[in-house]
CHARMM-style PDB file with segment names, atoms N, HN, CA, C and O in Angstrom:
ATOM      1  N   UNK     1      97.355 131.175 116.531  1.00  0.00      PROA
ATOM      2  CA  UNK     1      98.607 130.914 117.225  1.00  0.00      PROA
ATOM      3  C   UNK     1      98.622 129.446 117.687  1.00  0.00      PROA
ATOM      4  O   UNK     1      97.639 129.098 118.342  1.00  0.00      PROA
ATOM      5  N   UNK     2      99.683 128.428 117.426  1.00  0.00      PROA
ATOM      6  HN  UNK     2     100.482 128.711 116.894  1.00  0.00      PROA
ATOM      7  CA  UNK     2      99.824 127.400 117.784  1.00  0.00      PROA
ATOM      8  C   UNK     2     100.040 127.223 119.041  1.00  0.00      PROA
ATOM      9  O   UNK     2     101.132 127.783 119.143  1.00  0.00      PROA
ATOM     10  N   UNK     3      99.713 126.738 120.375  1.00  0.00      PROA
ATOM     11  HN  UNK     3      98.826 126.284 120.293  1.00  0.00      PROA
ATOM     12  CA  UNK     3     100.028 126.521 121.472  1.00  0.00      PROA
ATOM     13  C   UNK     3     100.386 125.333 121.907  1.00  0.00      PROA
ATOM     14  O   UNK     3     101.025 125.279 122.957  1.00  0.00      PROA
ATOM     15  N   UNK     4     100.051 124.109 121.188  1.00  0.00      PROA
ATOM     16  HN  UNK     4      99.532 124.153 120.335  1.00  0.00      PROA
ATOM     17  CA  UNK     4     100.263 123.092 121.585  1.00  0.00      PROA
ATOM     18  C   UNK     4     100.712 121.902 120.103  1.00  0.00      PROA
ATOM     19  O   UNK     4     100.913 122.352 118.975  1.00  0.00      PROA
ATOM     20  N   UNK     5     100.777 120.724 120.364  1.00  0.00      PROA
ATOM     21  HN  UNK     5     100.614 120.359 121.281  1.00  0.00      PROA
ATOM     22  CA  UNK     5     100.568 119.874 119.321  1.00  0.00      PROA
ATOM     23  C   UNK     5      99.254 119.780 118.485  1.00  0.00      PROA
ATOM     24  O   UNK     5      99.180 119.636 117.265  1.00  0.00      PROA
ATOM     25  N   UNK     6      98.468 119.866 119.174  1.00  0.00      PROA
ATOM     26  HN  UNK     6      98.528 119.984 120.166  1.00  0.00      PROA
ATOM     27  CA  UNK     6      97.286 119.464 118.947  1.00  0.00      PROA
ATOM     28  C   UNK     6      96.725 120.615 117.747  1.00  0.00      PROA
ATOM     29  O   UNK     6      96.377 120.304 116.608  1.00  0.00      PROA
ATOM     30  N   UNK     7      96.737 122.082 118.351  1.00  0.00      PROA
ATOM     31  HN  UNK     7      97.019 122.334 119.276  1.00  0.00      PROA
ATOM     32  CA  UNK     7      96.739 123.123 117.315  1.00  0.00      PROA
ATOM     33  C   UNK     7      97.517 123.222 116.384  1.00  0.00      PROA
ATOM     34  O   UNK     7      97.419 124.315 115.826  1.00  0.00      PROA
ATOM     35  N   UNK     8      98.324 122.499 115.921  1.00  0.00      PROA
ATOM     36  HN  UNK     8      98.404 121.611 116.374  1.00  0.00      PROA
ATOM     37  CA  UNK     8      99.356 122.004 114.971  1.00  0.00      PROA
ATOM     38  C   UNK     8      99.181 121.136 114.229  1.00  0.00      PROA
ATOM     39  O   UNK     8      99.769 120.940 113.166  1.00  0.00      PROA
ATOM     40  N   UNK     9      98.005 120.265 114.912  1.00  0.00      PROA
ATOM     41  HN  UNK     9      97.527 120.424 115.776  1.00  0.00      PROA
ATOM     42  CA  UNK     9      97.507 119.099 113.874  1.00  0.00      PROA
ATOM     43  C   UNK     9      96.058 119.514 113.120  1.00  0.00      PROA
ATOM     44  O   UNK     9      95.782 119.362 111.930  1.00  0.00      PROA
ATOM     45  N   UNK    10      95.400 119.963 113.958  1.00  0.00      PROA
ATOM     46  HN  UNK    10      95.624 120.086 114.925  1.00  0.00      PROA
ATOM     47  CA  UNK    10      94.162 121.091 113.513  1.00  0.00      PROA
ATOM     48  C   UNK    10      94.493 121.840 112.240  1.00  0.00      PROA
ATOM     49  O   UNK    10      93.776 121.777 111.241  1.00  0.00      PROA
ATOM     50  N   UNK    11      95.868 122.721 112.332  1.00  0.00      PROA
ATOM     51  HN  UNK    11      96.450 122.772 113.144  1.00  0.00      PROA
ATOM     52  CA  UNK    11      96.034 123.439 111.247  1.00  0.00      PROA
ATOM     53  C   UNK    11      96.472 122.711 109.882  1.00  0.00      PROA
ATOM     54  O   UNK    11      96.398 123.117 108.722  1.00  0.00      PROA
ATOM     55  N   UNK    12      96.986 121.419 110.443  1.00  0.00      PROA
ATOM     56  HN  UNK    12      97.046 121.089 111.386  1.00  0.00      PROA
ATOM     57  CA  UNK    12      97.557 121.351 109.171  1.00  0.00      PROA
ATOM     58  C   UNK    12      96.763 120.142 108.449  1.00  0.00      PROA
ATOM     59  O   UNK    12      97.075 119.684 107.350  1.00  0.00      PROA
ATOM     60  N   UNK    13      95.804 119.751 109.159  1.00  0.00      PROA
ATOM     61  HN  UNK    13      95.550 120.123 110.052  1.00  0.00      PROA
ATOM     62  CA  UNK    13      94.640 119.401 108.771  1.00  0.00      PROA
ATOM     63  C   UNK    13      93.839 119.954 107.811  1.00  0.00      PROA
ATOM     64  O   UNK    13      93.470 119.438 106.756  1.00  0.00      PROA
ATOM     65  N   UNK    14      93.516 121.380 108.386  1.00  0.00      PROA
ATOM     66  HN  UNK    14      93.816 121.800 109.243  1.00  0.00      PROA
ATOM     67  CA  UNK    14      92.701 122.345 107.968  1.00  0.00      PROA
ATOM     68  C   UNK    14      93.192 122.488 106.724  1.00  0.00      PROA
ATOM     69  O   UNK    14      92.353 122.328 105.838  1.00  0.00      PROA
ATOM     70  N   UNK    15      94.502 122.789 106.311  1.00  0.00      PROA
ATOM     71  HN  UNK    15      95.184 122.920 107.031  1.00  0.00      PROA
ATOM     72  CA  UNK    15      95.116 123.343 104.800  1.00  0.00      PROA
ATOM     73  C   UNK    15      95.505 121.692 104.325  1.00  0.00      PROA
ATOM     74  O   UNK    15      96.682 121.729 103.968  1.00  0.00      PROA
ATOM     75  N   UNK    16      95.276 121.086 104.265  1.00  0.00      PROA
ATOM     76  HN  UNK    16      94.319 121.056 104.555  1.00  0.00      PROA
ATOM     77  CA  UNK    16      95.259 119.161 103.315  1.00  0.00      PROA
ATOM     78  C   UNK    16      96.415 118.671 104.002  1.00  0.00      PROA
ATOM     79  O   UNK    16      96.784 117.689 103.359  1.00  0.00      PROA
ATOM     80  N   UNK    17      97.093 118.831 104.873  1.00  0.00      PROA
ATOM     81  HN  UNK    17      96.793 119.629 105.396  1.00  0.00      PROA
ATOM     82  CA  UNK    17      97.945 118.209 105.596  1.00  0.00      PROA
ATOM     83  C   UNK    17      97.590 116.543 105.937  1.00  0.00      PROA
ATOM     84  O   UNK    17      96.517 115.983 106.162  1.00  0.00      PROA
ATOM     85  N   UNK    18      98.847 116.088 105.874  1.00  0.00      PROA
ATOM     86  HN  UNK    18      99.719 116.543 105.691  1.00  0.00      PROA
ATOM     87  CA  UNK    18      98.510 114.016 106.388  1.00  0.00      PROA
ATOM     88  C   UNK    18      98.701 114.161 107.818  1.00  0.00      PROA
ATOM     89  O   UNK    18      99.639 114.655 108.443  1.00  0.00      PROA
ATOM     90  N   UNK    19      97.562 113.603 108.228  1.00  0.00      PROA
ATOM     91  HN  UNK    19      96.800 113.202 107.721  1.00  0.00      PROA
ATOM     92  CA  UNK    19      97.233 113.269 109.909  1.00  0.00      PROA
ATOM     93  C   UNK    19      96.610 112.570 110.133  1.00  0.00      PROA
ATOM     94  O   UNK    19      96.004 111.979 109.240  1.00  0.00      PROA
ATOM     95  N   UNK    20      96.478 112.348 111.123  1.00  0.00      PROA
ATOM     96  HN  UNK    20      96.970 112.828 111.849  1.00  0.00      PROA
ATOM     97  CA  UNK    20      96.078 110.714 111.878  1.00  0.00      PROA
ATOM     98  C   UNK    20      94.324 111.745 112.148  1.00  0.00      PROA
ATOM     99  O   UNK    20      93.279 111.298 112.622  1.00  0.00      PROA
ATOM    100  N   UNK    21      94.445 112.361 111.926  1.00  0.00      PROA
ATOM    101  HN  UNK    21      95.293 112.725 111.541  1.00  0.00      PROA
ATOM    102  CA  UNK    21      92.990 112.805 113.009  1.00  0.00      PROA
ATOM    103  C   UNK    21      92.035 112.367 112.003  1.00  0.00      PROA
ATOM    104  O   UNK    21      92.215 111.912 110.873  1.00  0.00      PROA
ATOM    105  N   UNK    22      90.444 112.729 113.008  1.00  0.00      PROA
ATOM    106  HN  UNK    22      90.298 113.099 113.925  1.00  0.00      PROA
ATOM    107  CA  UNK    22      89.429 112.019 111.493  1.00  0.00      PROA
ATOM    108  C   UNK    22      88.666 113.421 111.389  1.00  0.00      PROA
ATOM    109  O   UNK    22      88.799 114.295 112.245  1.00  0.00      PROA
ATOM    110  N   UNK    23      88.112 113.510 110.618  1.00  0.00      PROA
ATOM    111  HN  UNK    23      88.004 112.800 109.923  1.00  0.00      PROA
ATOM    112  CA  UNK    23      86.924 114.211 110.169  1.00  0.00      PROA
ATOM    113  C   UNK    23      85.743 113.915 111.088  1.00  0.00      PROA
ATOM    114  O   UNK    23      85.611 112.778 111.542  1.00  0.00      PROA
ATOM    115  N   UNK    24      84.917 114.844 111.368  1.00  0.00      PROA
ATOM    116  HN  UNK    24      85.024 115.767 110.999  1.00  0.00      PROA
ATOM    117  CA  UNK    24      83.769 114.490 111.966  1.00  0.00      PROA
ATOM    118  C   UNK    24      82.455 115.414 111.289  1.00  0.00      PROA
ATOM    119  O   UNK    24      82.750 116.419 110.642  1.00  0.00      PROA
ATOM    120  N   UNK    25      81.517 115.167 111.403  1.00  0.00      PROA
ATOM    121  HN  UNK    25      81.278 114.351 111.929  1.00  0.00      PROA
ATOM    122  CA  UNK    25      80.296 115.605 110.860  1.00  0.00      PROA
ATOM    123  C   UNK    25      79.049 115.113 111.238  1.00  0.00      PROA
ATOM    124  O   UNK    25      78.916 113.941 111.593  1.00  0.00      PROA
ATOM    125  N   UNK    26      77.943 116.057 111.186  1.00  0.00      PROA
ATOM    126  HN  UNK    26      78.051 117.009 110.898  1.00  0.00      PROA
ATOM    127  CA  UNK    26      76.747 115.202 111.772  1.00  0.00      PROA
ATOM    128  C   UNK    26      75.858 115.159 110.274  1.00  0.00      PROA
ATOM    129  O   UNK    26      74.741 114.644 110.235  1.00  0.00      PROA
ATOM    130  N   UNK    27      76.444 115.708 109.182  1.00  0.00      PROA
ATOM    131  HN  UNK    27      77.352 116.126 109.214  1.00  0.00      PROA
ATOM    132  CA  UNK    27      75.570 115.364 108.042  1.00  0.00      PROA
ATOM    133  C   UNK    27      76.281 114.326 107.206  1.00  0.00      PROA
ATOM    134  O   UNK    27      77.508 114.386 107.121  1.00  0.00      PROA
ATOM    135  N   UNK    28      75.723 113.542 106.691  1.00  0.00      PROA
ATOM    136  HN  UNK    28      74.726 113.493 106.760  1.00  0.00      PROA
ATOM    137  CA  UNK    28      75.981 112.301 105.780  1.00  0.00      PROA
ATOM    138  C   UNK    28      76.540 112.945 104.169  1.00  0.00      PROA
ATOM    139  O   UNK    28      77.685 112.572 103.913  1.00  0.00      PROA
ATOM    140  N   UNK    29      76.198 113.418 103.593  1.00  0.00      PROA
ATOM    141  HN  UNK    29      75.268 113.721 103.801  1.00  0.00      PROA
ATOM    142  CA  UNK    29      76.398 114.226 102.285  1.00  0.00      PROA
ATOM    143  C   UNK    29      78.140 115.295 102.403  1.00  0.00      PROA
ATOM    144  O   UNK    29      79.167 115.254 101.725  1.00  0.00      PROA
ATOM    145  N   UNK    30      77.729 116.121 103.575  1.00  0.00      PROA
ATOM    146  HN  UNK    30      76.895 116.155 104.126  1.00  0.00      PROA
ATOM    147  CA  UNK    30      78.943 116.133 103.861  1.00  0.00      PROA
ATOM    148  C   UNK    30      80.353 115.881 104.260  1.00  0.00      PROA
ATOM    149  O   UNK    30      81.393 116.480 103.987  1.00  0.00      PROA
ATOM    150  N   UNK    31      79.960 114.229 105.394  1.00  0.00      PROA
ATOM    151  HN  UNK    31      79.115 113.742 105.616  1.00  0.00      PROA
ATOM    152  CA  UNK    31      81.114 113.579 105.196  1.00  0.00      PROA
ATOM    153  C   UNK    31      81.492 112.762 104.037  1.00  0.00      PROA
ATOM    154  O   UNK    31      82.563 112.183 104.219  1.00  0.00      PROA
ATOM    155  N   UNK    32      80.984 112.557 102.993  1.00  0.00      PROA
ATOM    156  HN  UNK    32      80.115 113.028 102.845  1.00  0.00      PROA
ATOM    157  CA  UNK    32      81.016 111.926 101.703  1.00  0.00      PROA
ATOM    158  C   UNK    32      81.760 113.371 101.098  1.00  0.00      PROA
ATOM    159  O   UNK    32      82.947 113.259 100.790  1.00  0.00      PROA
ATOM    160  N   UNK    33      81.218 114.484 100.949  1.00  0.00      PROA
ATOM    161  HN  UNK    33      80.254 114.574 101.199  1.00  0.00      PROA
ATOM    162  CA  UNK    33      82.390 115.249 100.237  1.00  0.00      PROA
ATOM    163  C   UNK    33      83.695 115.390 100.695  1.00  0.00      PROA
ATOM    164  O   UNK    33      84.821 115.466 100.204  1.00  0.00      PROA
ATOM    165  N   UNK    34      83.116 115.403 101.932  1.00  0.00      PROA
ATOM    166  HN  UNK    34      82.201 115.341 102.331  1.00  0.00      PROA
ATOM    167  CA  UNK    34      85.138 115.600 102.414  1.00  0.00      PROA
ATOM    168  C   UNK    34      85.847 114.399 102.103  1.00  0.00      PROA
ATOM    169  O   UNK    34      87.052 114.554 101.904  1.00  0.00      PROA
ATOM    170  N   UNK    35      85.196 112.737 101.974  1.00  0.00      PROA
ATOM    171  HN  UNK    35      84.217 112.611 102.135  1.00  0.00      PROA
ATOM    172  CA  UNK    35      85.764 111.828 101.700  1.00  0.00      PROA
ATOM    173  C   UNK    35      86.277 111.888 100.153  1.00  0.00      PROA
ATOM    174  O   UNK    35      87.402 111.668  99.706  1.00  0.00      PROA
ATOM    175  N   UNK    36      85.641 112.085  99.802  1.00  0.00      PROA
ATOM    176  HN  UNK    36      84.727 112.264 100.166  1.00  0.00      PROA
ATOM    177  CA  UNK    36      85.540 111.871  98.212  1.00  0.00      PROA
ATOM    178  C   UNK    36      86.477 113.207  97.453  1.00  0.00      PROA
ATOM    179  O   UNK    36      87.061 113.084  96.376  1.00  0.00      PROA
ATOM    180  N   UNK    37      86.455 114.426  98.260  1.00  0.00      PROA
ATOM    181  HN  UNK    37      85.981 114.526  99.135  1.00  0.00      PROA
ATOM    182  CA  UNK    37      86.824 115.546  97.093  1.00  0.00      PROA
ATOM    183  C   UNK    37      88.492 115.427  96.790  1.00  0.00      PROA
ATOM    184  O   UNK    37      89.151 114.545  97.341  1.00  0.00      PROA
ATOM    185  N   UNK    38      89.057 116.330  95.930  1.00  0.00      PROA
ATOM    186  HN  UNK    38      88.521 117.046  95.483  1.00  0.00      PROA
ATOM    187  CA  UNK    38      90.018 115.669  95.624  1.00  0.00      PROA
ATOM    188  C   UNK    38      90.879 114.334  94.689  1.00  0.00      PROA
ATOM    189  O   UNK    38      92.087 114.262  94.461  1.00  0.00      PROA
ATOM    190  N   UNK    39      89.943 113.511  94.336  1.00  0.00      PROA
ATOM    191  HN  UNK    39      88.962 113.569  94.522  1.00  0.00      PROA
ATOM    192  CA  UNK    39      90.274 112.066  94.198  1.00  0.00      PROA
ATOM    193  C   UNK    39      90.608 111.846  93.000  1.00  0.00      PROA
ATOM    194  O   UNK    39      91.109 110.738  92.807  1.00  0.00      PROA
ATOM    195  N   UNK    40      90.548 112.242  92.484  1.00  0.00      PROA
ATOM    196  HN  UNK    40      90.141 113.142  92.641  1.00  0.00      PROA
ATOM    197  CA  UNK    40      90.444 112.601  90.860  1.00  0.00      PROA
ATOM    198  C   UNK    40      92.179 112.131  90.676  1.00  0.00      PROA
ATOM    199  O   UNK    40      93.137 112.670  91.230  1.00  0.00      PROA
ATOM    200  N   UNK    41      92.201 110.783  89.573  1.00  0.00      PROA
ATOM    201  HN  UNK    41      91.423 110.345  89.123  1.00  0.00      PROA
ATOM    202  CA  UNK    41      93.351 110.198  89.873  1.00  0.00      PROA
ATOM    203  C   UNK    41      94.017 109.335  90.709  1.00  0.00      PROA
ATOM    204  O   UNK    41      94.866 108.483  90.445  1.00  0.00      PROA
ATOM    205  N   UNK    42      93.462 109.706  91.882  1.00  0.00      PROA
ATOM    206  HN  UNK    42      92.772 110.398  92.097  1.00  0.00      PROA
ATOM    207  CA  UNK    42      93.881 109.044  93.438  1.00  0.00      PROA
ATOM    208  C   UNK    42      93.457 107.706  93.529  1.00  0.00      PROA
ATOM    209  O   UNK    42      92.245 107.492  93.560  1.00  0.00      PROA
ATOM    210  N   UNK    43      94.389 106.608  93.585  1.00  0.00      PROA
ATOM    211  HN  UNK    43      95.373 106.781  93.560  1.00  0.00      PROA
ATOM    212  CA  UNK    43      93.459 104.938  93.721  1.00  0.00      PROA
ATOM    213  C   UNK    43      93.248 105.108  95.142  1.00  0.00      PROA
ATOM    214  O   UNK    43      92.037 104.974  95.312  1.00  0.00      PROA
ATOM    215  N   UNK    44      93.736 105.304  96.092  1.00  0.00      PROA
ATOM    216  HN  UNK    44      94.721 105.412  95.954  1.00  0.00      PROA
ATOM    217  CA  UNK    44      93.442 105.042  97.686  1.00  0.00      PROA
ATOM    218  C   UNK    44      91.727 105.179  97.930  1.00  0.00      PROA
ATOM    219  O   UNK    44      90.779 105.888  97.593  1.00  0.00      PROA
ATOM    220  N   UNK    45      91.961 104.310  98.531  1.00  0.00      PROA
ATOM    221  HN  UNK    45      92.731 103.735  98.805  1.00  0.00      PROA
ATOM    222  CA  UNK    45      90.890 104.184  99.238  1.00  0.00      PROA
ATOM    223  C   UNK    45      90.073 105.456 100.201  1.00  0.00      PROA
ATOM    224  O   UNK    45      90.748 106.265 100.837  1.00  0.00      PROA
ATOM    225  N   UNK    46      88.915 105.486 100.200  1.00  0.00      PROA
ATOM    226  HN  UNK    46      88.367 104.829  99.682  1.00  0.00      PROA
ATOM    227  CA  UNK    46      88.102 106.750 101.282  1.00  0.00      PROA
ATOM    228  C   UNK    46      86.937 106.012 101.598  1.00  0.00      PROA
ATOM    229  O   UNK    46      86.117 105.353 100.958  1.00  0.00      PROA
ATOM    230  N   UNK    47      87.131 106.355 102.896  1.00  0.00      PROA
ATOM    231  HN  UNK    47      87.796 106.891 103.416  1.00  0.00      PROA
ATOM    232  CA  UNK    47      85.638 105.920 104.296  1.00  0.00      PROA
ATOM    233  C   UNK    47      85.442 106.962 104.667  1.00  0.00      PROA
ATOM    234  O   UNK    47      85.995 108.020 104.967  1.00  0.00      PROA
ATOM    235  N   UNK    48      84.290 106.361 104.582  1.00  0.00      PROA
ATOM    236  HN  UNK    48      83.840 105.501 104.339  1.00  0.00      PROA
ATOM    237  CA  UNK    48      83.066 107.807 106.091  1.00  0.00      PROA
ATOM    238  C   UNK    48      82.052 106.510 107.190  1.00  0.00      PROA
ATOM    239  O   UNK    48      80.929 106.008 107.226  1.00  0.00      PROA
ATOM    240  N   UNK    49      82.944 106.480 107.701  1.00  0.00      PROA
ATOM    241  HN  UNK    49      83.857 106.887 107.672  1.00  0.00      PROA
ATOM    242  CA  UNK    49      82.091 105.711 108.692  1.00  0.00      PROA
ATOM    243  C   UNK    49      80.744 106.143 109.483  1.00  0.00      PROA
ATOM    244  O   UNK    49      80.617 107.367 109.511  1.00  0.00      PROA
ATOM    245  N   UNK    50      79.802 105.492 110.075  1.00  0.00      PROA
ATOM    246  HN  UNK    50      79.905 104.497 110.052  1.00  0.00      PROA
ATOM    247  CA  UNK    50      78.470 105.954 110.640  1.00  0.00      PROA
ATOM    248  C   UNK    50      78.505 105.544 111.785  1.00  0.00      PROA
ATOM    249  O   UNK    50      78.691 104.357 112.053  1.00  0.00      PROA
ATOM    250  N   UNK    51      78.307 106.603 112.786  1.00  0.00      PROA
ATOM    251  HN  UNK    51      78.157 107.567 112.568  1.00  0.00      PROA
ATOM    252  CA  UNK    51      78.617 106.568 114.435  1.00  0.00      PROA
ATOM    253  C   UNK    51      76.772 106.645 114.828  1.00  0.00      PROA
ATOM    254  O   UNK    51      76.087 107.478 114.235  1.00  0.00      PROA
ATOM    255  N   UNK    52      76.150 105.715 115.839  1.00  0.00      PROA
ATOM    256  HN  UNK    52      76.707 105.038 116.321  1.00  0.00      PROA
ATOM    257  CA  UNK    52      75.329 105.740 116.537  1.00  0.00      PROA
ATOM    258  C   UNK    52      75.353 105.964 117.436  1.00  0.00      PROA
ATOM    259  O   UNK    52      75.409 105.004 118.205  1.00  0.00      PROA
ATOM    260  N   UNK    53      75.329 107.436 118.079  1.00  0.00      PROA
ATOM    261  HN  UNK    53      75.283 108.215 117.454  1.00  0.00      PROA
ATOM    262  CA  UNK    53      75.653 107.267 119.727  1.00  0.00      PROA
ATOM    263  C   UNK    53      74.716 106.597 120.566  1.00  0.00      PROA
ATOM    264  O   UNK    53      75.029 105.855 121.497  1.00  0.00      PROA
ATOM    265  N   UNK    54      73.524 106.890 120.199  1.00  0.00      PROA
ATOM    266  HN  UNK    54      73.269 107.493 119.443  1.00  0.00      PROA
ATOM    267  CA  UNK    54      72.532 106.033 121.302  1.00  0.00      PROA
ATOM    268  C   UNK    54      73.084 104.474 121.777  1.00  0.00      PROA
ATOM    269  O   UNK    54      73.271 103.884 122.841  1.00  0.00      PROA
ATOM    270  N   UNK    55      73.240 104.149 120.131  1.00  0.00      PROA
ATOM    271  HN  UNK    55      73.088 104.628 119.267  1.00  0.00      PROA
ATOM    272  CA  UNK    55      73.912 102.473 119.911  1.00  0.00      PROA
ATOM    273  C   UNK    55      75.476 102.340 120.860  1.00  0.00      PROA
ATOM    274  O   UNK    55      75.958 101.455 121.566  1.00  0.00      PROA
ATOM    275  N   UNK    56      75.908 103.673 120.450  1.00  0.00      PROA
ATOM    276  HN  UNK    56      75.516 104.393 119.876  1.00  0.00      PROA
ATOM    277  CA  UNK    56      77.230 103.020 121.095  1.00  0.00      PROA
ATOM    278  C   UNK    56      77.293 103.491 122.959  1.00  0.00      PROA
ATOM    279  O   UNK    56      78.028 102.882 123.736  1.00  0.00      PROA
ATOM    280  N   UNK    57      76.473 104.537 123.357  1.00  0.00      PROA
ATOM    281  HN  UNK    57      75.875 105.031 122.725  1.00  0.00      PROA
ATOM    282  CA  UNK    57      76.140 104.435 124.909  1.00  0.00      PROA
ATOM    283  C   UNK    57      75.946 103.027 125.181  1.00  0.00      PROA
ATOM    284  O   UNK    57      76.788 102.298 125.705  1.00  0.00      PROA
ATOM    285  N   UNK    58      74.869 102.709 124.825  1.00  0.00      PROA
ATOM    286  HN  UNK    58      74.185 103.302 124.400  1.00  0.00      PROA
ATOM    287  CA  UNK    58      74.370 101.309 125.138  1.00  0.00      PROA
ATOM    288  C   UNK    58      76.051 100.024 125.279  1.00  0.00      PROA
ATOM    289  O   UNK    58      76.342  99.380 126.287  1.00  0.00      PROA
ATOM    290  N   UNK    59      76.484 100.025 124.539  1.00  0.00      PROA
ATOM    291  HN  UNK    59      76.248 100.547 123.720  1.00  0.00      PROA
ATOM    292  CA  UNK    59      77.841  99.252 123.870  1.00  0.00      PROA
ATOM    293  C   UNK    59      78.483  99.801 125.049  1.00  0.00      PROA
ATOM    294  O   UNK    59      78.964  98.853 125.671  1.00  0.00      PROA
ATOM    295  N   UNK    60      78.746 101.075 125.736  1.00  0.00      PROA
ATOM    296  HN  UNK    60      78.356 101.845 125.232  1.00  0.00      PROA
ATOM    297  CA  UNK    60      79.766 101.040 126.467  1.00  0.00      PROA
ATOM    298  C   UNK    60      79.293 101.381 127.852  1.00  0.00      PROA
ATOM    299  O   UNK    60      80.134 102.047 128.456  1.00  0.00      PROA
ATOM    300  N   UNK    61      78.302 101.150 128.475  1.00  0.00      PROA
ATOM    301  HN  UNK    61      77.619 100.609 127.985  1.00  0.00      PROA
ATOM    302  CA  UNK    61      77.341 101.274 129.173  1.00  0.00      PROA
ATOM    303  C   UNK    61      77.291  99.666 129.653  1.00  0.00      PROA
ATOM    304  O   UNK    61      77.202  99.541 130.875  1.00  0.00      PROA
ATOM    305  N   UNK    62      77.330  98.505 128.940  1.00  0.00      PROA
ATOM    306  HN  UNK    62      77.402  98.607 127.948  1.00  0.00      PROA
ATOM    307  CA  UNK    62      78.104  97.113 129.234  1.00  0.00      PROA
ATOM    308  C   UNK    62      79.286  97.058 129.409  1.00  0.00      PROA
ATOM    309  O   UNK    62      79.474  95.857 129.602  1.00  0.00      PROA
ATOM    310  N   UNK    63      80.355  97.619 129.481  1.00  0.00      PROA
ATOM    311  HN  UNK    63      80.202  98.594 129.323  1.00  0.00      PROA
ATOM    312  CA  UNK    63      81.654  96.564 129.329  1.00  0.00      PROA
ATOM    313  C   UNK    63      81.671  97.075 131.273  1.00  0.00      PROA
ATOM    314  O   UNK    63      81.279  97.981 132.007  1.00  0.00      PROA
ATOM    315  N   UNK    64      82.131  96.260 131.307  1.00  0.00      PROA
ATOM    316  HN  UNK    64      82.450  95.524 130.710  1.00  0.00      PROA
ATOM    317  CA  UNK    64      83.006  96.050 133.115  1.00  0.00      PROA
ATOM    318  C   UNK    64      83.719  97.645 133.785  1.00  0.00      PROA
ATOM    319  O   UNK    64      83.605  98.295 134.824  1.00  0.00      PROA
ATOM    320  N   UNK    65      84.389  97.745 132.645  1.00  0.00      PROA
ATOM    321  HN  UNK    65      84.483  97.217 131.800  1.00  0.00      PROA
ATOM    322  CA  UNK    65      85.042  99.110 132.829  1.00  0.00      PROA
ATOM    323  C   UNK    65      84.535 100.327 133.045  1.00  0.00      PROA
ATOM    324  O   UNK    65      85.255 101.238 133.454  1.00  0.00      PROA
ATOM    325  N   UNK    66      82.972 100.525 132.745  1.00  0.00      PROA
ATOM    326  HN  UNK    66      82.387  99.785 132.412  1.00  0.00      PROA
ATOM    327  CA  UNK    66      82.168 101.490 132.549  1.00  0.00      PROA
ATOM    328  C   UNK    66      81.542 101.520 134.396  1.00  0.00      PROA
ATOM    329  O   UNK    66      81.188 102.500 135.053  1.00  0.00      PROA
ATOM    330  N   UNK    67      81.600 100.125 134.786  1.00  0.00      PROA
ATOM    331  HN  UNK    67      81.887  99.329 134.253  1.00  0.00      PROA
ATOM    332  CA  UNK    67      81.054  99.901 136.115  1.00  0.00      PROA
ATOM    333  C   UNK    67      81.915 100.138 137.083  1.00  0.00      PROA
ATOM    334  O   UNK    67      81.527 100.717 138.098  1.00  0.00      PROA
ATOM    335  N   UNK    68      83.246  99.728 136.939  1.00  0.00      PROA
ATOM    336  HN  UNK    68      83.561  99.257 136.115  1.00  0.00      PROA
ATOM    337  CA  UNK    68      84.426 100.268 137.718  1.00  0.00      PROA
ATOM    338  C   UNK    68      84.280 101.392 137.537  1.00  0.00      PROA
ATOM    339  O   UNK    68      83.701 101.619 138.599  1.00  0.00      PROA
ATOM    340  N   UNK    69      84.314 102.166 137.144  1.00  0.00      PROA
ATOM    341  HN  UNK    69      84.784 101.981 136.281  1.00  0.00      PROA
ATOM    342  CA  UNK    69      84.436 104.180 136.684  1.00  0.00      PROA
ATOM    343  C   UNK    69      83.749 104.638 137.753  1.00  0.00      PROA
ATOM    344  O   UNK    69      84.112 105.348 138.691  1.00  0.00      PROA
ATOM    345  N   UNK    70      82.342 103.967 137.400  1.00  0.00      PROA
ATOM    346  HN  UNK    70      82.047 103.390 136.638  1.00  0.00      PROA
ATOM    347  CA  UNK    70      81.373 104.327 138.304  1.00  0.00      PROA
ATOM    348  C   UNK    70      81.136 104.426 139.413  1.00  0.00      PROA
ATOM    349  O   UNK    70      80.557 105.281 140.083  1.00  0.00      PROA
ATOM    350  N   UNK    71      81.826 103.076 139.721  1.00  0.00      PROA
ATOM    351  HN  UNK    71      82.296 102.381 139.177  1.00  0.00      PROA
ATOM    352  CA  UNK    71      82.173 102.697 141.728  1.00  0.00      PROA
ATOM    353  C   UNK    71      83.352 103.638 141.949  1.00  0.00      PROA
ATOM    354  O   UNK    71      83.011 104.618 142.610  1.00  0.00      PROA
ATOM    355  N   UNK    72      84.254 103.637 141.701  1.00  0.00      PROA
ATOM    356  HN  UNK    72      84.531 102.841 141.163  1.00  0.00      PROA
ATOM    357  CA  UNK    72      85.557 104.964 141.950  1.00  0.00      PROA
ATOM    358  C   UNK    72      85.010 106.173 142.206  1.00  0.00      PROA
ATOM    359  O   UNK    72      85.321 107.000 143.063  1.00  0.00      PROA
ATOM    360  N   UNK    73      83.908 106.203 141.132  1.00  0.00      PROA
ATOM    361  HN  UNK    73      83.655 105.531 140.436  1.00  0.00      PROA
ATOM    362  CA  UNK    73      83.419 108.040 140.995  1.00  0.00      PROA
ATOM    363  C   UNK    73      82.636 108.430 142.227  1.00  0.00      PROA
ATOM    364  O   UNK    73      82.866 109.426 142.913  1.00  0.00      PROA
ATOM    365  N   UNK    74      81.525 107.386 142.469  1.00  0.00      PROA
ATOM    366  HN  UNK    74      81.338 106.577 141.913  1.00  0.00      PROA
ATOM    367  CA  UNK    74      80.878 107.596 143.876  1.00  0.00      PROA
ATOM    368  C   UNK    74      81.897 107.481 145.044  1.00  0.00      PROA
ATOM    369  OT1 UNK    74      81.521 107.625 146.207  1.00  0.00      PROA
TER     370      UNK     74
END
């Protein structure tokens, strides 16, 4: 049952629908199939980008904004 937008973009995701949302995965092989399947014919372009969270804590763990949050929150 759709309740919102969001479950609306999920679904139509789910069945090959065009959406802004991304794919996510924690295996490498598998975000390459979901990039890749299909293509057959297709010139467009496909990415699977590689997320480091440790790397990117660190990255946002510096900016200014992360320190303001912090002082508000206490």
């Amino acid at each position: 049952m759709i309740e919102d937008d969001f479950d609306g973009y999920l679904l139509m995701q789910h069945h090959g629908g065009p959406t802004r949302l991304l794919d996510w995965s924690d295996g490498s092989l598998m975000a390459l199939h979901f990039a890749l399947r299909n293509k057959q014919g297709d010139e467009s372009d496909s990415l699977v980008y590689v997320l480091e969270p440790s790397r990117l804590m660190d990255t946002l763990d510096t900016l200014p904004e992360t320190a303001l949050r912090e002082e508000k929150w206490d």
